[in-house]
N, C-alpha and C positions, 0 to 999 in steps of 0.2 A: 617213688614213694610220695615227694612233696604233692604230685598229683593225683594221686588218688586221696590224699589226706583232705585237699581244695575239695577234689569232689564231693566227698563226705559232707565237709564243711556247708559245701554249698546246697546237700541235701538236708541238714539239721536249717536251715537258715529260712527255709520257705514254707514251713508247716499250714501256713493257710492253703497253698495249693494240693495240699496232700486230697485235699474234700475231692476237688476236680478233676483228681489222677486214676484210673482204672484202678482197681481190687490186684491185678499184676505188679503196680511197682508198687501198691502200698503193701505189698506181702516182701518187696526187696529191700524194703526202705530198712527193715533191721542189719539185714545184710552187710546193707553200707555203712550203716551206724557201728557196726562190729568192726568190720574195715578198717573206719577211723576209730577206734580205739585202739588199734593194735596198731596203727601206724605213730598214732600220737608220741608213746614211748621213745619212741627212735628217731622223732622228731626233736623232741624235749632232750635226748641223749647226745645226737649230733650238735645242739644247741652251747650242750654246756662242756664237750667237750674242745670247747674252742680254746685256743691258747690266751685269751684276753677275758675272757669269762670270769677271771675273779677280777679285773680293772674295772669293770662296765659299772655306769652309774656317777652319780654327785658325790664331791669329798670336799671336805672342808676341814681348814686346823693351822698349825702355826708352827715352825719351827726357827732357825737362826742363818743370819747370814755371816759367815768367816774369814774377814781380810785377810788378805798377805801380811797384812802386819799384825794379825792375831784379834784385831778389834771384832767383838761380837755385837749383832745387831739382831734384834727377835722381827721376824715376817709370817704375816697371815697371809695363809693362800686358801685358795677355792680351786678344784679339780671335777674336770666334768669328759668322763668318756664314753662313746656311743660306738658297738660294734656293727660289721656290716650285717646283712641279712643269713650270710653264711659264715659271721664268727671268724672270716679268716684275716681281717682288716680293720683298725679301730683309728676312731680321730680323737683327738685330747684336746683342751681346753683347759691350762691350765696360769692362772691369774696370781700374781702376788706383789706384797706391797708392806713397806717399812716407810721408814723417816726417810732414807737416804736412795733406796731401788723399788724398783718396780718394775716384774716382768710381764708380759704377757704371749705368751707364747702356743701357738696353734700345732697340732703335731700328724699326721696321717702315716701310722706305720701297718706294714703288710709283713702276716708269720707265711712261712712256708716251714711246715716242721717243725724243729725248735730256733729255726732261723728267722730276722728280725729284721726288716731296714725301712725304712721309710726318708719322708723330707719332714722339716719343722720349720719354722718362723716364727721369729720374738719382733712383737709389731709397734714396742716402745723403739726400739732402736732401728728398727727396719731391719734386718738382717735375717738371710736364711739360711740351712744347710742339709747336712745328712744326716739320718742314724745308722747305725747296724748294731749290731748285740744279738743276744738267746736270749729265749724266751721261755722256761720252766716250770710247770706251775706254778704261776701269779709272782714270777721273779723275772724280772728282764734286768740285764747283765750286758750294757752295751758303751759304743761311744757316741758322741754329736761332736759334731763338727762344721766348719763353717769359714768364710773367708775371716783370716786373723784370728779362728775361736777354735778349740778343743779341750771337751773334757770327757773324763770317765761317767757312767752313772748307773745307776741300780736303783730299781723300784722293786720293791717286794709289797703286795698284796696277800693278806690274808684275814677272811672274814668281813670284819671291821674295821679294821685298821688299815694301812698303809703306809709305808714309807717311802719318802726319796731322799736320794742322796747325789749333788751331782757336785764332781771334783773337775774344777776349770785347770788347766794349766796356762801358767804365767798370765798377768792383767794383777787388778786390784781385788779380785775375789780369789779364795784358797779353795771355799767349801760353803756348797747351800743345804742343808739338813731339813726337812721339813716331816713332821707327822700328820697324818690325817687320819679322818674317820668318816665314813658312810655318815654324808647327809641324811636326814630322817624327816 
């Protein structure tokens, strides 16, 4: 399908040499044109049914950071995801920062199914690790982990919004809460 779509593509793309082409493919040239339009759909369909389809794109927003000893601390973050060419692979880019932390943290996870794993790196502290979790529409339900680190965490995705939520266990963090919203 992806090839005959290019083909299409590549025949909408050249319209000055339509002059120089025999009376034969300029009687085909609709043909193809037709092609790629019934291809597009199912192009555009495969697209978005990717499991990361609602993550993709710029976020930005603020949510709270939550000691073990219950102290609250409010953090702005910025979130930036880029799926692969086939939807089945996304990288993260997600930044945050208070009085007291700052993460910065890179993420490359791969769905098979509703399954989820990938590696990440938080490149204030150097340190990197694994994920795994599901992946449901625009809800991942997973853990990270790392040498000396694990916590739970859930992102839900929908529309405009988005949340994350990641619960460390043991260290000086209990809970990071953050909201966002489709940068614009």
């Amino acid at each position: 399908m992806r090839a005959a779509f290019e083909e299409a593509a590549m025949f909408m793309s050249i319209p000055p040499l339509l002059h120089a082409m025999n009376s034969e493919w300029t009687r085909m040239l609709p043909i193809a044109l037709l092609c790629g339009m019934l291809v597009w759909p199912q192009v555009v369909a495969a697209q978005s049914t990717s499991p990361f389809a609602k993550f993709s794109g710029n976020w930005r927003g603020s949510g709270q950071v939550v000691g073990s000893n219950g102290n609250r601390e409010k953090i702005r973050c910025r979130a930036d995801y880029s799926t692969s060419s086939t939807g089945q692979s996304l990288s993260q880019s997600i930044v945050c920062a208070s009085d007291s932390y700052n993460f910065d943290i890179r993420s490359f996870v791969v769905a098979e199914a509703q399954n989820a794993q990938g590696h990440w790196e938080e490149l204030v502290r150097q340190v990197t690790g694994q994920l795994t979790g599901q992946i449901i529409d625009g809800q991942f339900e997973g853990n990270i982990s790392g040498p000396g680190f694990t916590a739970d965490m859930s992102l839900n995705s929908t529309g405009q919004h988005q949340t994350l939520d990641i619960r460390p266990q043991g260290g000086d963090i209990s809970r990071v809460q953050v909201t966002l919203s489709r940068a614009r």
